[in-house]
C-alpha positions, -999 to 999 in steps of 0.1 A, spaced: 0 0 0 9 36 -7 23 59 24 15 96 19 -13 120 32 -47 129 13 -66 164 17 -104 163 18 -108 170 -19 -91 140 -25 -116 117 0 -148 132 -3 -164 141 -35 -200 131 -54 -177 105 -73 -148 98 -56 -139 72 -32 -164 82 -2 -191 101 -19 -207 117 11 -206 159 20 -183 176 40 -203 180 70 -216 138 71 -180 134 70 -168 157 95 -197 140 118 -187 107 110 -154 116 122 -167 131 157 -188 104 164 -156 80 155 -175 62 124 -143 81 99 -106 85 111 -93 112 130 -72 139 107 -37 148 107 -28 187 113 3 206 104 -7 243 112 -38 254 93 -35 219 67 -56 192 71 -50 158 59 -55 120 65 -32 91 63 -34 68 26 -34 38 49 -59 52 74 -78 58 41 -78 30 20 -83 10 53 -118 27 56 -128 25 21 -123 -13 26 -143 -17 60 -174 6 40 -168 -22 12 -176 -47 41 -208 -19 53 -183 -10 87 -172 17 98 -142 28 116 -154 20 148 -150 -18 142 -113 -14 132 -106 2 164 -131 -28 184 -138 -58 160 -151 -80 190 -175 -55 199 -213 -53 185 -214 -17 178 -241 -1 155 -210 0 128 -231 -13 101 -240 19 86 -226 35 50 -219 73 47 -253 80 36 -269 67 72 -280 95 94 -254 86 123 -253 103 158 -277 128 162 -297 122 125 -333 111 119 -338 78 109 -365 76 81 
């Protein structure tokens, strides 16, 4: 796998490889469902690994949570589009 660092642009977007908006994504990564970001002064970024990782575990309909806690039965089956902490469900 790759080593380097990804900006937001490069995550997020209607068809790239989590298409979900900026503000599901920045929830998802309070509530622990996305990984945390990297910060060097005003930059943002995440890890390729930490990345790829996830795009895997949504593959699988998990989230981030389960990498951290695989024995655990948390609500991790959810995709980008779910309402998460705090949403409506329909």
């Amino acid at each position: 796998m790759q080593s380097g660092f990804l900006r937001l642009p490069f995550v997020i977007s209607p068809k790239g490889p989590i298409p979900c908006s900026k503000s599901t994504w920045w929830a998802g990564v309070k509530s622990g469902r996305f990984p945390e970001p990297r910060r060097n002064g005003r930059m943002t970024f995440w890890h390729r690994d930490d990345i790829a990782e996830l795009i895997e575990l949504l593959k699988d309909n998990l989230d981030w949570r389960h990498r951290q806690n695989p024995s655990s039965e948390l609500q991790s089956r959810k995709t980008c589009n779910d309402p998460g902490e705090g949403g409506r469900a329909s």
